[in-house]
PDB file with one MODEL, atoms N, CA, C and O in Angstrom:
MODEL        1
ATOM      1  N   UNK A   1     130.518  84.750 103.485  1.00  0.00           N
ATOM      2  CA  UNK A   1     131.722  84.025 103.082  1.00  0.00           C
ATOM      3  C   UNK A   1     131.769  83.940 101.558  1.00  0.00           C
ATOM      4  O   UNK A   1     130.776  83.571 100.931  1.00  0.00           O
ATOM      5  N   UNK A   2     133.307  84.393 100.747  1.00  0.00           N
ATOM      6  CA  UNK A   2     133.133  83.952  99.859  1.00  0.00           C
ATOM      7  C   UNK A   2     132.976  82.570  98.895  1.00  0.00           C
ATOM      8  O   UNK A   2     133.960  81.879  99.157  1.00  0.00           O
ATOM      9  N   UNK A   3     132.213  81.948  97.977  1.00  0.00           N
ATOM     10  CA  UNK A   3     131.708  80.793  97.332  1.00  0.00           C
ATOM     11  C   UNK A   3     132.670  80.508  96.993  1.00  0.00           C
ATOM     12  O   UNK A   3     132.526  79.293  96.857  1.00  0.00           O
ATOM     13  N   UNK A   4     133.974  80.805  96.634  1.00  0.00           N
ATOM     14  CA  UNK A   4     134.838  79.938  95.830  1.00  0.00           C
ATOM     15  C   UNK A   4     135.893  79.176  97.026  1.00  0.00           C
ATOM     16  O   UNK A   4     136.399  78.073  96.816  1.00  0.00           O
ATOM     17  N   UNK A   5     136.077  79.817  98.055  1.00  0.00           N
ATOM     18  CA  UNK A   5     136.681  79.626  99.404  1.00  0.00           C
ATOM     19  C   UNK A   5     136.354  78.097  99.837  1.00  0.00           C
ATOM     20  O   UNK A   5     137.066  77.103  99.977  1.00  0.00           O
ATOM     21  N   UNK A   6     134.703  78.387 100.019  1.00  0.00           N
ATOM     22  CA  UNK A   6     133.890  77.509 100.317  1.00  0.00           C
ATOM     23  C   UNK A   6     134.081  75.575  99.561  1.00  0.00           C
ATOM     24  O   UNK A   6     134.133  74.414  99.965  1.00  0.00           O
ATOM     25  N   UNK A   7     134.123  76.447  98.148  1.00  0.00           N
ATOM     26  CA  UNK A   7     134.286  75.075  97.336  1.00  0.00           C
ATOM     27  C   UNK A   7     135.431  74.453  97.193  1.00  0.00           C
ATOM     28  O   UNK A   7     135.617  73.269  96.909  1.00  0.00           O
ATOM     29  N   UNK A   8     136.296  75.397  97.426  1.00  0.00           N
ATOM     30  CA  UNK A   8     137.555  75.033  97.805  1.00  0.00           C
ATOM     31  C   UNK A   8     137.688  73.897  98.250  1.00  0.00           C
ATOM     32  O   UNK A   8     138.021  72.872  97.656  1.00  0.00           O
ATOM     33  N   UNK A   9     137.335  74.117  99.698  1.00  0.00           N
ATOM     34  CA  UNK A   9     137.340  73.898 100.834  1.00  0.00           C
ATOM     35  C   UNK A   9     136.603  72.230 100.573  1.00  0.00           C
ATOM     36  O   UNK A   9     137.208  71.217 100.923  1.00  0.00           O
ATOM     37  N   UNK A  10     135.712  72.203 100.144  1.00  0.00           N
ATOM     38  CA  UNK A  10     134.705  70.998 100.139  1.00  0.00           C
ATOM     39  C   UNK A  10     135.207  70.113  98.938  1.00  0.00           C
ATOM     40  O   UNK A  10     134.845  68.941  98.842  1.00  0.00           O
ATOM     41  N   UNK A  11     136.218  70.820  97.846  1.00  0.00           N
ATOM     42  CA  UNK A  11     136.785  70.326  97.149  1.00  0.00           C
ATOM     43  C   UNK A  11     137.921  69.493  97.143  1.00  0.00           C
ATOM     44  O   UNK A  11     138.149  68.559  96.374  1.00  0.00           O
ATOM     45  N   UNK A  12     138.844  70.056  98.379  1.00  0.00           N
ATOM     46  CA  UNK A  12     139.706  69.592  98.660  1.00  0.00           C
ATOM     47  C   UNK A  12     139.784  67.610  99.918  1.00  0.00           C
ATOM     48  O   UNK A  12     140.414  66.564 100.077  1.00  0.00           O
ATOM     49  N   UNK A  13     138.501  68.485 100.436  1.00  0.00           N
ATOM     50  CA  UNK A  13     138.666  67.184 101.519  1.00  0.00           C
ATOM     51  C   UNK A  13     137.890  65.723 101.050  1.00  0.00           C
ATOM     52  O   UNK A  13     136.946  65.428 100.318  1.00  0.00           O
ATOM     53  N   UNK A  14     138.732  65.096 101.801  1.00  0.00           N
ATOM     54  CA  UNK A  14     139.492  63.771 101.312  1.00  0.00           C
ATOM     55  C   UNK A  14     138.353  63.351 101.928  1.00  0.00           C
ATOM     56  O   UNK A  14     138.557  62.160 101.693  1.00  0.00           O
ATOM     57  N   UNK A  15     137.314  63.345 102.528  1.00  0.00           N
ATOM     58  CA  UNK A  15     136.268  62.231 103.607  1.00  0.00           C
ATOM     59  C   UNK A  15     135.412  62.474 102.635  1.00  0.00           C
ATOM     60  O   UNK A  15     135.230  63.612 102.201  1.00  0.00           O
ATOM     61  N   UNK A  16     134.670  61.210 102.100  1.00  0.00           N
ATOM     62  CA  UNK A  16     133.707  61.087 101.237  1.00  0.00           C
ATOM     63  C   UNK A  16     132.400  62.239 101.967  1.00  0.00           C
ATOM     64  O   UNK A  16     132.118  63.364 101.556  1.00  0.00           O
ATOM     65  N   UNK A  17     131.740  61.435 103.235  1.00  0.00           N
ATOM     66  CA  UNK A  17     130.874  62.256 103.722  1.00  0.00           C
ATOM     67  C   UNK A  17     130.629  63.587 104.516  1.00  0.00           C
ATOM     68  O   UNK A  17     129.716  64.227 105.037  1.00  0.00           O
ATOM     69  N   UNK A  18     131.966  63.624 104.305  1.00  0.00           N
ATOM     70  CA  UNK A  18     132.497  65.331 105.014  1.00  0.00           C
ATOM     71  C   UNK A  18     131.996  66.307 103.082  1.00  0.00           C
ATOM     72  O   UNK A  18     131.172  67.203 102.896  1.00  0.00           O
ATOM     73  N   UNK A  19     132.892  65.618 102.075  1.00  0.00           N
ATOM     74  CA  UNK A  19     132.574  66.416 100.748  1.00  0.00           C
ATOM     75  C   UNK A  19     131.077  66.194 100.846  1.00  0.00           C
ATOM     76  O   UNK A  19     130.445  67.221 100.596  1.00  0.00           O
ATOM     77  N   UNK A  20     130.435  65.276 101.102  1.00  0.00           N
ATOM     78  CA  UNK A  20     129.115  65.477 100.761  1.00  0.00           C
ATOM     79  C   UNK A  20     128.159  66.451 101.563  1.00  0.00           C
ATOM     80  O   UNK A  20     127.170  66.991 101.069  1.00  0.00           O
ATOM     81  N   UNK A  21     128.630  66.618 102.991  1.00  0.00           N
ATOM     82  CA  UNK A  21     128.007  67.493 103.628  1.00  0.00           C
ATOM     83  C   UNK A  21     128.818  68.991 103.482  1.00  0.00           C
ATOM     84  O   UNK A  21     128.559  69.772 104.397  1.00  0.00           O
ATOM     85  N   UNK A  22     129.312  69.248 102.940  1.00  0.00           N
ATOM     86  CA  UNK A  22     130.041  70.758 102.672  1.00  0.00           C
ATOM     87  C   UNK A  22     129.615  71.285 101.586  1.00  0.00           C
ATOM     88  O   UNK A  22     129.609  72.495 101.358  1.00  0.00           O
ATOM     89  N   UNK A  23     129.050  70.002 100.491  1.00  0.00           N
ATOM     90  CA  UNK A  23     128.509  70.089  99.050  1.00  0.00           C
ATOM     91  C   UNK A  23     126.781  70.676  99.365  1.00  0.00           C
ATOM     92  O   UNK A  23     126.220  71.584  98.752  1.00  0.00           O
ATOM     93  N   UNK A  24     126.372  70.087 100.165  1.00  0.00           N
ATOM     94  CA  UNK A  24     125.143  70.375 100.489  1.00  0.00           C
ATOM     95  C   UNK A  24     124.972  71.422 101.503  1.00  0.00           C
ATOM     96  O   UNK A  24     123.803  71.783 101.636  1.00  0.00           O
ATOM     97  N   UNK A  25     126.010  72.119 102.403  1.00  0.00           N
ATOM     98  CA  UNK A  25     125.475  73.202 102.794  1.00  0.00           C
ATOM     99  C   UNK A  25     126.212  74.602 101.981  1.00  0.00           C
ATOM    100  O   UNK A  25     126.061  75.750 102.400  1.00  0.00           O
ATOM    101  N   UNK A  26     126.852  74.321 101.012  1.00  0.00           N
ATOM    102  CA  UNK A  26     127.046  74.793  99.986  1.00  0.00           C
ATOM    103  C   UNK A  26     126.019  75.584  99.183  1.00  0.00           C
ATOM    104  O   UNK A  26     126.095  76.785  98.927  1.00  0.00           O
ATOM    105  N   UNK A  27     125.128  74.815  98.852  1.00  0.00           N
ATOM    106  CA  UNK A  27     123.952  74.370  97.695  1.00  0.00           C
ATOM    107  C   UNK A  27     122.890  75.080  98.482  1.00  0.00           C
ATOM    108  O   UNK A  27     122.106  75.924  98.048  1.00  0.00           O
ATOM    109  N   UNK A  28     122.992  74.548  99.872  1.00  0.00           N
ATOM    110  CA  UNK A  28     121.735  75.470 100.493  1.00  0.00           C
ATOM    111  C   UNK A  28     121.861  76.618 100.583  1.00  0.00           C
ATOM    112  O   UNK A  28     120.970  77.236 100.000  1.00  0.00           O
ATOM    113  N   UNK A  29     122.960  77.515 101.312  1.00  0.00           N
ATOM    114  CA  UNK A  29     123.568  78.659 101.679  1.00  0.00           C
ATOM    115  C   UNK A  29     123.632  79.221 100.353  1.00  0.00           C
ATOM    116  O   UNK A  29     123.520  80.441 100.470  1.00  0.00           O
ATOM    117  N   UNK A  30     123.819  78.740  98.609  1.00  0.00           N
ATOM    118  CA  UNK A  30     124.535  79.333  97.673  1.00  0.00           C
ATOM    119  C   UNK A  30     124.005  81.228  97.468  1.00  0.00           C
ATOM    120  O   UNK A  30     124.706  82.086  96.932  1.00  0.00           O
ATOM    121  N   UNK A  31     122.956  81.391  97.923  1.00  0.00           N
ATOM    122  CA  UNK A  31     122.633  83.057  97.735  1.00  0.00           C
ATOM    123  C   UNK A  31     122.786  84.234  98.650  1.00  0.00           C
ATOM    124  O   UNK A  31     122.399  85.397  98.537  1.00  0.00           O
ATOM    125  N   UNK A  32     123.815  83.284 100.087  1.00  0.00           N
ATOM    126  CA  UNK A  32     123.667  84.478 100.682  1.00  0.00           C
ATOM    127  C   UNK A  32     125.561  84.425 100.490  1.00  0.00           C
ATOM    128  O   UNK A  32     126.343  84.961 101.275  1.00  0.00           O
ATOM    129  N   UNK A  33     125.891  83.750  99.426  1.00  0.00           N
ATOM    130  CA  UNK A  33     127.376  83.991  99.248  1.00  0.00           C
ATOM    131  C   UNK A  33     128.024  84.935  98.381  1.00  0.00           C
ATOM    132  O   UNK A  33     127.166  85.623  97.828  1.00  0.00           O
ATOM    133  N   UNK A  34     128.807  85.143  98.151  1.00  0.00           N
ATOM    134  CA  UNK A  34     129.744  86.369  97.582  1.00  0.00           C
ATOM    135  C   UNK A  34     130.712  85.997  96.161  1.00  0.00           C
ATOM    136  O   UNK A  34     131.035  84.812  96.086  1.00  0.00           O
ATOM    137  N   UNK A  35     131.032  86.602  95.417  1.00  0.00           N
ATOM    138  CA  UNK A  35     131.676  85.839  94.278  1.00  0.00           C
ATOM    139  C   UNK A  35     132.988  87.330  94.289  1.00  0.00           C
ATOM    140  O   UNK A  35     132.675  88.513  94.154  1.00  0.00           O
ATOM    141  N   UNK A  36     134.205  86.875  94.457  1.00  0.00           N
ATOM    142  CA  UNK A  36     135.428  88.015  94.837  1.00  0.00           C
ATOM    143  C   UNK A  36     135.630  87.630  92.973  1.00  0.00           C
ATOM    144  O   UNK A  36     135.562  86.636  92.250  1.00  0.00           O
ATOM    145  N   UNK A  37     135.977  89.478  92.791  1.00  0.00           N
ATOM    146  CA  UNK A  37     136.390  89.115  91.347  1.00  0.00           C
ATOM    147  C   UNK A  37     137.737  89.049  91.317  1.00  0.00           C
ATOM    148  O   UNK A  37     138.262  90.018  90.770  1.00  0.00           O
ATOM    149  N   UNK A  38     138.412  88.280  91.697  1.00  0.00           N
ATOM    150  CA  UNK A  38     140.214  87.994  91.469  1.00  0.00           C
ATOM    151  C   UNK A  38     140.750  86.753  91.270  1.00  0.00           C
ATOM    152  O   UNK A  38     140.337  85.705  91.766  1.00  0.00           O
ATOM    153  N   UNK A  39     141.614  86.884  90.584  1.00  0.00           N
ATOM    154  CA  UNK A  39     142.625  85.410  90.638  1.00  0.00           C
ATOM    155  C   UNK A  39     142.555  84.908  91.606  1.00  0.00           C
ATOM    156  O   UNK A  39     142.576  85.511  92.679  1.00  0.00           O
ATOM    157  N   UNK A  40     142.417  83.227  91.432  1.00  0.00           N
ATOM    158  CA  UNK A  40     142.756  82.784  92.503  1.00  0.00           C
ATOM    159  C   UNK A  40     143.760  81.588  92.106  1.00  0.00           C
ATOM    160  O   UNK A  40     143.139  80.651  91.604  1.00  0.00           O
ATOM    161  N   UNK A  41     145.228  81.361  92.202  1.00  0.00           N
ATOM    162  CA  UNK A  41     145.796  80.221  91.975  1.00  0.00           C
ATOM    163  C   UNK A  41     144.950  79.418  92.258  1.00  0.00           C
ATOM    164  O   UNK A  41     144.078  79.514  93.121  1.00  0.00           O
ATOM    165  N   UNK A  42     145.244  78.249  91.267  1.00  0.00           N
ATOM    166  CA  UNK A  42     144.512  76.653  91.694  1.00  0.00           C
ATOM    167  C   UNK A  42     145.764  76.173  93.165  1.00  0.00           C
ATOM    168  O   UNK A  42     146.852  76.737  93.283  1.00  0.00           O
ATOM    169  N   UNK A  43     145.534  75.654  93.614  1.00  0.00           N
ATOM    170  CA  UNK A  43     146.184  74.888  95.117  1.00  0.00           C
ATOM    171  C   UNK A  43     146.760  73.509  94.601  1.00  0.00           C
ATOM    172  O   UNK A  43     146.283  72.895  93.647  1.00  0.00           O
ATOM    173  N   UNK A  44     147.573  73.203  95.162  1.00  0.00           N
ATOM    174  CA  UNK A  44     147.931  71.692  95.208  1.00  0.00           C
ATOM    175  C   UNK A  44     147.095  70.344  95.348  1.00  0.00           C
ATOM    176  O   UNK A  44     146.383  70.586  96.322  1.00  0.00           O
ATOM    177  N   UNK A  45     146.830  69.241  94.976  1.00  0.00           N
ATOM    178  CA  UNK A  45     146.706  68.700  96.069  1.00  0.00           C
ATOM    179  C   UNK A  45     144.718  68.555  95.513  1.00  0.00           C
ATOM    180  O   UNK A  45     143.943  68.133  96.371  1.00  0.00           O
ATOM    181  N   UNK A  46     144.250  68.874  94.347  1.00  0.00           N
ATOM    182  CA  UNK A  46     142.680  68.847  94.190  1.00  0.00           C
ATOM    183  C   UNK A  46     142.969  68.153  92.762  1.00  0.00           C
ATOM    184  O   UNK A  46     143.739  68.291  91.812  1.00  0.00           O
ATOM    185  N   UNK A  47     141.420  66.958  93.351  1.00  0.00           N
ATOM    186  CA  UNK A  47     140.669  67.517  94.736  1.00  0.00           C
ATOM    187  C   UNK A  47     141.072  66.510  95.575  1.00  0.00           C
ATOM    188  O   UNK A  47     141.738  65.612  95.060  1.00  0.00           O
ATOM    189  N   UNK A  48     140.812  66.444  96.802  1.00  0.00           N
ATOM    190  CA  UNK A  48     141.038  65.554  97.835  1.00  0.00           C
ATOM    191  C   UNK A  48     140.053  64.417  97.907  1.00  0.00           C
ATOM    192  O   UNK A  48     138.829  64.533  97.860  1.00  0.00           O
ATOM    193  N   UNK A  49     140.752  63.287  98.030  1.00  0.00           N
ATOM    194  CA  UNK A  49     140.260  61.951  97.833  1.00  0.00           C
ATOM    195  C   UNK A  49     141.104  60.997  99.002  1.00  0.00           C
ATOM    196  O   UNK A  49     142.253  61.124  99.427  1.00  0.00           O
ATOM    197  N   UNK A  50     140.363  60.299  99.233  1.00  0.00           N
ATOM    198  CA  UNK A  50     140.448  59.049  99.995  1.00  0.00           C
ATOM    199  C   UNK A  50     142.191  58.636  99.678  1.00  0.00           C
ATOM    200  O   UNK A  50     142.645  58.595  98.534  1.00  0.00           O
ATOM    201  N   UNK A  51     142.902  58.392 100.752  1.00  0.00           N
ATOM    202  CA  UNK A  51     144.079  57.804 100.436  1.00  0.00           C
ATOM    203  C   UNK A  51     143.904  56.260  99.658  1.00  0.00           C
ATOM    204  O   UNK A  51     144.750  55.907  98.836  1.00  0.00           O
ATOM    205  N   UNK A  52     142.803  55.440  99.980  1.00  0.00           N
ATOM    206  CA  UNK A  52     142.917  54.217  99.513  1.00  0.00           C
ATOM    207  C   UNK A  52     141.246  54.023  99.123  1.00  0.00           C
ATOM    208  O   UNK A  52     140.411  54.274  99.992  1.00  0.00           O
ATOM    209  N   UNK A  53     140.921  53.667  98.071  1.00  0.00           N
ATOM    210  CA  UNK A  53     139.867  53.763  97.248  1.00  0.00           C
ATOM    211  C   UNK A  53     139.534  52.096  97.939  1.00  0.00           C
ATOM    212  O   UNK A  53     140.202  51.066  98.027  1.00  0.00           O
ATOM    213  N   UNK A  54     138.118  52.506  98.349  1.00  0.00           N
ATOM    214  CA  UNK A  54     137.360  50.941  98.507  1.00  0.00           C
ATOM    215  C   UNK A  54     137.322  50.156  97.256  1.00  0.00           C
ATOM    216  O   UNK A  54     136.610  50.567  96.339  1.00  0.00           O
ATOM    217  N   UNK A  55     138.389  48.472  97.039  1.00  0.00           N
ATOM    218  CA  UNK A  55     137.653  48.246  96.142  1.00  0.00           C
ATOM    219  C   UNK A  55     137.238  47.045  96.813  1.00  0.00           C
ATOM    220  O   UNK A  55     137.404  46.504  97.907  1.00  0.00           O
ATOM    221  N   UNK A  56     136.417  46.767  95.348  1.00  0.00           N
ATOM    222  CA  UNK A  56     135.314  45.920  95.586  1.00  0.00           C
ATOM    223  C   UNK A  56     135.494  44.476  93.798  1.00  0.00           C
ATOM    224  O   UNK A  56     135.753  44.802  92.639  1.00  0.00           O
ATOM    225  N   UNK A  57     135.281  43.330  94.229  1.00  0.00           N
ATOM    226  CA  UNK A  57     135.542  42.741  93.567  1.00  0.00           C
ATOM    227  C   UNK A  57     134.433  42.640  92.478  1.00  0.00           C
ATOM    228  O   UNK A  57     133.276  42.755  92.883  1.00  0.00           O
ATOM    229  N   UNK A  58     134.634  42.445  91.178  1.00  0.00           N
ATOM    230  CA  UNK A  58     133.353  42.648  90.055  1.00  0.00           C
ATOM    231  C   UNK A  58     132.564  41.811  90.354  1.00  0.00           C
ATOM    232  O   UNK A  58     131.483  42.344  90.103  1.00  0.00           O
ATOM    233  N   UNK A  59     132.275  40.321  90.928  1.00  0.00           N
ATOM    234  CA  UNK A  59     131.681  40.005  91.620  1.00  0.00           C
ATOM    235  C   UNK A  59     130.407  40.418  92.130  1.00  0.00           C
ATOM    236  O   UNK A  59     129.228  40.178  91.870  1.00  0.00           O
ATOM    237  N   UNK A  60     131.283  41.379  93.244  1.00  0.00           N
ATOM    238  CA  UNK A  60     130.286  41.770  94.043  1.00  0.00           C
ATOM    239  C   UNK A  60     129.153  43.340  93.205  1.00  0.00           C
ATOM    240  O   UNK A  60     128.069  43.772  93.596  1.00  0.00           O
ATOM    241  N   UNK A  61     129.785  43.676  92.324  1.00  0.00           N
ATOM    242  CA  UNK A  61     128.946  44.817  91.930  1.00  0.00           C
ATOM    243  C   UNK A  61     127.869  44.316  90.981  1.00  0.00           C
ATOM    244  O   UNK A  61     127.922  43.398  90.162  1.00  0.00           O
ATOM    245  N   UNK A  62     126.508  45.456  91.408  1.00  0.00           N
ATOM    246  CA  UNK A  62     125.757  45.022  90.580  1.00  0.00           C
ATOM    247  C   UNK A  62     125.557  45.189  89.295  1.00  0.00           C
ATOM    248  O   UNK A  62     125.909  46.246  88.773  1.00  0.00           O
ATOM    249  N   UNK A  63     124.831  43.970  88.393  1.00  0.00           N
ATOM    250  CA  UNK A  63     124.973  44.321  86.900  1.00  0.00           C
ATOM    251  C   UNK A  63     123.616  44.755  86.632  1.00  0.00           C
ATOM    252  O   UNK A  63     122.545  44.338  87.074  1.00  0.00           O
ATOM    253  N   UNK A  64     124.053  46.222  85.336  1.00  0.00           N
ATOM    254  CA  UNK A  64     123.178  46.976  84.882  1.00  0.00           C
ATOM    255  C   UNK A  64     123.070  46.589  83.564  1.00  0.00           C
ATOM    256  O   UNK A  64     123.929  45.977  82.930  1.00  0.00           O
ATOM    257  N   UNK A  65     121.829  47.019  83.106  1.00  0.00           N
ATOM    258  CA  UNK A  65     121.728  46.623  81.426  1.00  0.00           C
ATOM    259  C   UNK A  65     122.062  48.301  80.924  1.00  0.00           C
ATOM    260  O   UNK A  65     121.396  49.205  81.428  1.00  0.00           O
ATOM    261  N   UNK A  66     123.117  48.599  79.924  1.00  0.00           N
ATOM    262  CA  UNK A  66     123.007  49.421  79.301  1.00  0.00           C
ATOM    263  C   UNK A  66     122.290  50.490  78.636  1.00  0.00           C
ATOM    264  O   UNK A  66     122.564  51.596  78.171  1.00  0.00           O
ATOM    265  N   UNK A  67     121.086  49.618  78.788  1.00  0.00           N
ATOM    266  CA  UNK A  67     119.778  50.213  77.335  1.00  0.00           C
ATOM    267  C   UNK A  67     119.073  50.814  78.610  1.00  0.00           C
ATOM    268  O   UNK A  67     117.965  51.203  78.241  1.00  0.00           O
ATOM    269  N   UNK A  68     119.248  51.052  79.951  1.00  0.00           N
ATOM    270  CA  UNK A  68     117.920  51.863  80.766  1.00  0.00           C
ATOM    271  C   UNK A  68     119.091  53.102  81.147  1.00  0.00           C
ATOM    272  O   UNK A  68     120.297  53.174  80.911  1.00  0.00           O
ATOM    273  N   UNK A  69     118.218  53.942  81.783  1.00  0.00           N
ATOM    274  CA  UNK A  69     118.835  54.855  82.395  1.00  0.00           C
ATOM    275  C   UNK A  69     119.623  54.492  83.394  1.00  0.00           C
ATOM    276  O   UNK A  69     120.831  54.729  83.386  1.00  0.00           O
ATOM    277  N   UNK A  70     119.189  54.054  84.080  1.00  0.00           N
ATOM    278  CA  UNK A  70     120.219  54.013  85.557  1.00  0.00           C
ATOM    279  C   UNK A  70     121.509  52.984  85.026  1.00  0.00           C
ATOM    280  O   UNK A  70     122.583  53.148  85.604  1.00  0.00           O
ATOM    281  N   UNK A  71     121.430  51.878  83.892  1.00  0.00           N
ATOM    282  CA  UNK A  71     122.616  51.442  83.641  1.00  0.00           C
ATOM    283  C   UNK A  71     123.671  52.517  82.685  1.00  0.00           C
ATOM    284  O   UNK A  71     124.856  52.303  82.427  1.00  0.00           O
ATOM    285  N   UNK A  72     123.038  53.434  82.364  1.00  0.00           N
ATOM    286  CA  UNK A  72     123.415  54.502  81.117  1.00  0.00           C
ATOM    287  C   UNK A  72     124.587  54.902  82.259  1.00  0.00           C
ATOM    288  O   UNK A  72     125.785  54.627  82.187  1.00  0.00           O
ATOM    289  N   UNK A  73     123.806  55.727  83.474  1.00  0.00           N
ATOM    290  CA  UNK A  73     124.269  56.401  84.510  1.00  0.00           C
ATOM    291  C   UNK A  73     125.616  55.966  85.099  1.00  0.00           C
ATOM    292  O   UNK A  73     126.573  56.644  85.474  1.00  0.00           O
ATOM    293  N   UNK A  74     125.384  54.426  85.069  1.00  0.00           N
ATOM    294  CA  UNK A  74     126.113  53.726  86.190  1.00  0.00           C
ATOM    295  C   UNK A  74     127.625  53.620  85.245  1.00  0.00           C
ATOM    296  O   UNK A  74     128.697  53.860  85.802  1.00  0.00           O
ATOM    297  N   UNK A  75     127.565  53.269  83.898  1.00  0.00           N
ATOM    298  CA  UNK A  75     128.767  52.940  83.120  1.00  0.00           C
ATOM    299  C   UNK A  75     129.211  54.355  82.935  1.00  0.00           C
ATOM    300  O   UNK A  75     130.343  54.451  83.409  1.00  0.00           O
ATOM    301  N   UNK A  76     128.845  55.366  82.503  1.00  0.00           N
ATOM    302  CA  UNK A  76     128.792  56.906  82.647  1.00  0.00           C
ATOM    303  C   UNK A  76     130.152  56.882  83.536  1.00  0.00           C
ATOM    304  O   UNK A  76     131.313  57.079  83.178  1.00  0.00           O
ATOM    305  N   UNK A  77     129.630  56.580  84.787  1.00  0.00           N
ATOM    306  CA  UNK A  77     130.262  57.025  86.224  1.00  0.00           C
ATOM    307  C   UNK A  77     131.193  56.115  86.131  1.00  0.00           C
ATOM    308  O   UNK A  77     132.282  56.659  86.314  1.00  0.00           O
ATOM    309  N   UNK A  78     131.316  54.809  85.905  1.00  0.00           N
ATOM    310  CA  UNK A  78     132.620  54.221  85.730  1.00  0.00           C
ATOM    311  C   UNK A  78     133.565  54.136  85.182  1.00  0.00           C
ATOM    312  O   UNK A  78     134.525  53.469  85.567  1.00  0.00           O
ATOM    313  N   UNK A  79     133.498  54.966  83.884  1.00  0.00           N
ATOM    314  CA  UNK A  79     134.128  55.843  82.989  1.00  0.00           C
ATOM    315  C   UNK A  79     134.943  57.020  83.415  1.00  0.00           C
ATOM    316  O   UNK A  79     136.123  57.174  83.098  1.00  0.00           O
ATOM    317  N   UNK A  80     134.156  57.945  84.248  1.00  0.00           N
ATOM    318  CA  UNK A  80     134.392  58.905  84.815  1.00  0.00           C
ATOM    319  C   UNK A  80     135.391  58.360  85.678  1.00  0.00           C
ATOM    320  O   UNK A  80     136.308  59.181  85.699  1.00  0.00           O
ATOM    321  N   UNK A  81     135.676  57.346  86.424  1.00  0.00           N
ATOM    322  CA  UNK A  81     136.394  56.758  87.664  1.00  0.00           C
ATOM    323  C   UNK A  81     137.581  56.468  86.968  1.00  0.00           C
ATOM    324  O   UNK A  81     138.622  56.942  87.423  1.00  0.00           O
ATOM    325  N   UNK A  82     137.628  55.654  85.764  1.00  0.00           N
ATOM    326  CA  UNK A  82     138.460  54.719  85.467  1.00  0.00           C
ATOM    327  C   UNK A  82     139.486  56.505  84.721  1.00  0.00           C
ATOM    328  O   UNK A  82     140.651  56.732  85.045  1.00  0.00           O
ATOM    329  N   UNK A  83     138.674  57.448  83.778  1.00  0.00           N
ATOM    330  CA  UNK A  83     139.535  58.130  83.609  1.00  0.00           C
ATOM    331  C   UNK A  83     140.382  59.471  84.262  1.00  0.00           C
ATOM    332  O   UNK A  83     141.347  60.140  83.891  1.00  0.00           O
ATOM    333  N   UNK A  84     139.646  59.477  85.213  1.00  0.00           N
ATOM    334  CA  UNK A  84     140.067  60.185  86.588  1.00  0.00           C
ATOM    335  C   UNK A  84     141.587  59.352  87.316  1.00  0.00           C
ATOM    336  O   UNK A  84     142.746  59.730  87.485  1.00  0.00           O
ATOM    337  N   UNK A  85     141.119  58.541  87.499  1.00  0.00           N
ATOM    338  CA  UNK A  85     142.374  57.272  87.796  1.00  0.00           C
ATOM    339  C   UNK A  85     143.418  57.752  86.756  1.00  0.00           C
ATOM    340  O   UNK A  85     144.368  58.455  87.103  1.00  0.00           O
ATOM    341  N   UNK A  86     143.237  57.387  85.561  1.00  0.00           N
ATOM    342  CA  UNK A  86     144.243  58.004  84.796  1.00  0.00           C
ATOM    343  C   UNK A  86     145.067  59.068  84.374  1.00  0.00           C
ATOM    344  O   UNK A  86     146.175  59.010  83.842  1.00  0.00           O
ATOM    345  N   UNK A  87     144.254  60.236  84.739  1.00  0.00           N
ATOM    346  CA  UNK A  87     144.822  61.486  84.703  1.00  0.00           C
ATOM    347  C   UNK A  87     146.191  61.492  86.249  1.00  0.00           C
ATOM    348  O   UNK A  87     147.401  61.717  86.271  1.00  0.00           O
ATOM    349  N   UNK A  88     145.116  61.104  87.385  1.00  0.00           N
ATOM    350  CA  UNK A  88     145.759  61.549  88.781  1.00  0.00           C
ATOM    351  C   UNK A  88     147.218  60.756  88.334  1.00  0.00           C
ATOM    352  O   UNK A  88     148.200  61.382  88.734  1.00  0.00           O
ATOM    353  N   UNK A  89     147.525  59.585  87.632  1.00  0.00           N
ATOM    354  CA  UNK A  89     148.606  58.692  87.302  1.00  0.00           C
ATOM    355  C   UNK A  89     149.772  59.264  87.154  1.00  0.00           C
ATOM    356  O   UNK A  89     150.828  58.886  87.662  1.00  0.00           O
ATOM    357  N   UNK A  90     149.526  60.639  86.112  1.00  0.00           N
ATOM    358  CA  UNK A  90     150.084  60.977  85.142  1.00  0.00           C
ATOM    359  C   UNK A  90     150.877  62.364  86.115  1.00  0.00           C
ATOM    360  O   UNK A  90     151.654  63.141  85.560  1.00  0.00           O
TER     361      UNK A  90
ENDMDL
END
């Protein structure tokens, strides 16, 4: 099968743990896949996400200190969220 098909594919869908298991047999499979040398329009519609985003009140999330890694990570990624949010807006 070709790899870009594939990612497509795992790119597009909207179920958190469906992308995560398509991501990972992706990753496993990646050498017995194929790379087509052609255009491929981008598709509509990517990537596919959850119609309604769990939220969660600040409250309830946990607080990280900045100065370690995993809080580095965590504000990183909430960054990433908040400007993702913004683009899809637009």
């Amino acid at each position: 099968m070709e790899l870009r098909q594939r990612a497509l594919r795992a790119l597009q869908t909207s179920d958190i743990q469906g992308k995560v298991d398509q991501s990972s047999a992706i990753w496993s499979q990646f050498a017995s896949f194929s790379i087509a040398n052609h255009d491929i329009p981008e598709p509509p519609g990517l990537p596919g996400r959850p119609a309604q985003p769990n939220l969660v009140a600040p409250t309830l999330v946990p607080q990280r200190s900045p100065f370690t890694v995993a809080g580095r990570a965590a504000l990183i990624h909430a960054i990433c969220h908040i400007e993702f949010n913004a683009i899809k807006i637009v």
